[in-house]
C-alpha positions as CSV (number, residue, x, y, z in Angstrom):
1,X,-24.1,-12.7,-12.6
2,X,-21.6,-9.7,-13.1
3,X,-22.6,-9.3,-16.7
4,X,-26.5,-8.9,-15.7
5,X,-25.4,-6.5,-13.5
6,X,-22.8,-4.4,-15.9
7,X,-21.8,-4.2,-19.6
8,X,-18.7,-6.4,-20.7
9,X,-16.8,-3.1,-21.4
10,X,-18.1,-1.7,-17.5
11,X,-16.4,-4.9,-15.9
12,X,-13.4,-5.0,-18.2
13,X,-12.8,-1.2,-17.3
14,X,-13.2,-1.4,-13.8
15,X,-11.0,-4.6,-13.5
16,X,-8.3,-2.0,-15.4
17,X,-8.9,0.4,-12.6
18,X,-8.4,-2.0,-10.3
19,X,-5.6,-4.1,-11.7
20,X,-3.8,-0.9,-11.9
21,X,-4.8,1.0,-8.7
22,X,-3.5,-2.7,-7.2
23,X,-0.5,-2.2,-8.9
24,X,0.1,1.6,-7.6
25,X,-0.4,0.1,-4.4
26,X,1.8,-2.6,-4.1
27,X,4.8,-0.8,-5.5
28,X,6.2,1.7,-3.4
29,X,5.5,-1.1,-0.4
30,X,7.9,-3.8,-2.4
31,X,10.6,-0.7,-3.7
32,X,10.7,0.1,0.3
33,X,10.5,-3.6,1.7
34,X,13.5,-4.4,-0.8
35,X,15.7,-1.5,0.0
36,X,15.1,-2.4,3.5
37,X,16.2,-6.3,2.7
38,X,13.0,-7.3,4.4
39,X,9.5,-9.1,3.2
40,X,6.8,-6.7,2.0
41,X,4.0,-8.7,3.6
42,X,6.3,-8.0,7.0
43,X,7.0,-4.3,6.3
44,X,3.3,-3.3,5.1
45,X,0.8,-6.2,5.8
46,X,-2.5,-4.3,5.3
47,X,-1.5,-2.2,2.5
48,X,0.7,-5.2,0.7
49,X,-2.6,-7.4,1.3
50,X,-5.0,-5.0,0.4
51,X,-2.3,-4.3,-3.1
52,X,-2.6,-8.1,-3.6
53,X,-6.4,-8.8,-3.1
54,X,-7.2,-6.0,-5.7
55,X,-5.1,-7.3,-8.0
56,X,-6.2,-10.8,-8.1
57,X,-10.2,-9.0,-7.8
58,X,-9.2,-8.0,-11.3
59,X,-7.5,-10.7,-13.0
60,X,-11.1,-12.9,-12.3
61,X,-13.4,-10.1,-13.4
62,X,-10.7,-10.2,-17.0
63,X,-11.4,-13.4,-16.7
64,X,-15.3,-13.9,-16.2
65,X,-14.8,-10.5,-19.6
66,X,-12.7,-12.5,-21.7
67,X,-13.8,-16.0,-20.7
68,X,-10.0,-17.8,-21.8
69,X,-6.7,-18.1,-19.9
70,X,-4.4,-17.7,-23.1
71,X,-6.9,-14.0,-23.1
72,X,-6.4,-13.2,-19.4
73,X,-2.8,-14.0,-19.7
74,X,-2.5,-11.9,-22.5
75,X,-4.3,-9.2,-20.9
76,X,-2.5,-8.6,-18.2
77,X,0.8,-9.2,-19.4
78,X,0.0,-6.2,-21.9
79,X,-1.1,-4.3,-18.7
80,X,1.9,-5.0,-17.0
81,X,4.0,-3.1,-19.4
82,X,3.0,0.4,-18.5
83,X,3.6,0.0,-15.0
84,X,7.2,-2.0,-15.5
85,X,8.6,0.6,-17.8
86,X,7.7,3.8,-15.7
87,X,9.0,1.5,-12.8
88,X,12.3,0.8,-15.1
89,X,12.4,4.3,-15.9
90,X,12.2,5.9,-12.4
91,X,15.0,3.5,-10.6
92,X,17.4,4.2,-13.6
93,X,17.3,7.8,-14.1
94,X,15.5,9.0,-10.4
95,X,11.9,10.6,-10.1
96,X,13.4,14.3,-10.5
97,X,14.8,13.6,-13.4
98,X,12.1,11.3,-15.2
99,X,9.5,14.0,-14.2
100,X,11.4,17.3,-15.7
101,X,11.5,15.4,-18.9
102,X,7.9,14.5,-19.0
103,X,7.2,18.1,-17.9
104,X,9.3,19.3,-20.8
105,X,7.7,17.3,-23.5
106,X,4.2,16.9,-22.5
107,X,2.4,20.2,-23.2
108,X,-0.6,20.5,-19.9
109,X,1.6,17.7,-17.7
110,X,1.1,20.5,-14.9
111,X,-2.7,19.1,-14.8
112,X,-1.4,15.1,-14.9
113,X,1.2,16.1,-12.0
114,X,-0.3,15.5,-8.8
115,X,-2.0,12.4,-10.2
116,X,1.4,11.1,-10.7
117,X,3.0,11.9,-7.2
């Protein structure tokens, strides 16, 4: 039914948004439930929930795109990278510090700034 309604590369895009809007989410809620030794569901239910229902939204619209579990594993293991390093990143090094050295060598990261905060 979803590729009547939208190209293969309109699903698979949008389950990227998702997937990693999901992901944006859920982060700061699990960073703050863990520093505060408590559950995330406990210390943000809707947001955690909402975090978790948008991520598994995306995983079946990868799958109903790439139509194989070895694929849709694949998939989002690759698009679980991006999000672990910056995550790696940040906690070793602190935000101040990661984001004066994007600033310094990305040339218009003034633009891409408030997208990041």
């Amino acid at each position: 039914m979803l590729e009547k309604l939208f190209t293969e590369g309109g699903v698979h895009t949008g389950a990227h948004l998702g997937f990693f809007s999901g992901i944006g989410i859920i982060t700061p809620v699990l960073g703050k439930a863990w520093e505060l030794n408590i559950k995330p569901w406990i210390y943000s239910p809707g947001i955690f929930t909402f975090g978790v229902v948008l991520i598994l939204i995306s995983i079946v619209m990868i799958a109903f795109a790439r139509k194989s579990f070895t694929k849709v594993t694949k998939s989002v293991g690759w698009m679980l990278i991006i999000p672990g390093i910056l995550a790696i990143l940040f906690a070793a090094f602190g935000e101040p510090k990661v984001m004066g050295g994007i600033h310094d060598s990305i040339s218009g990261f003034a633009i891409l700034k408030p997208a990041l905060r």
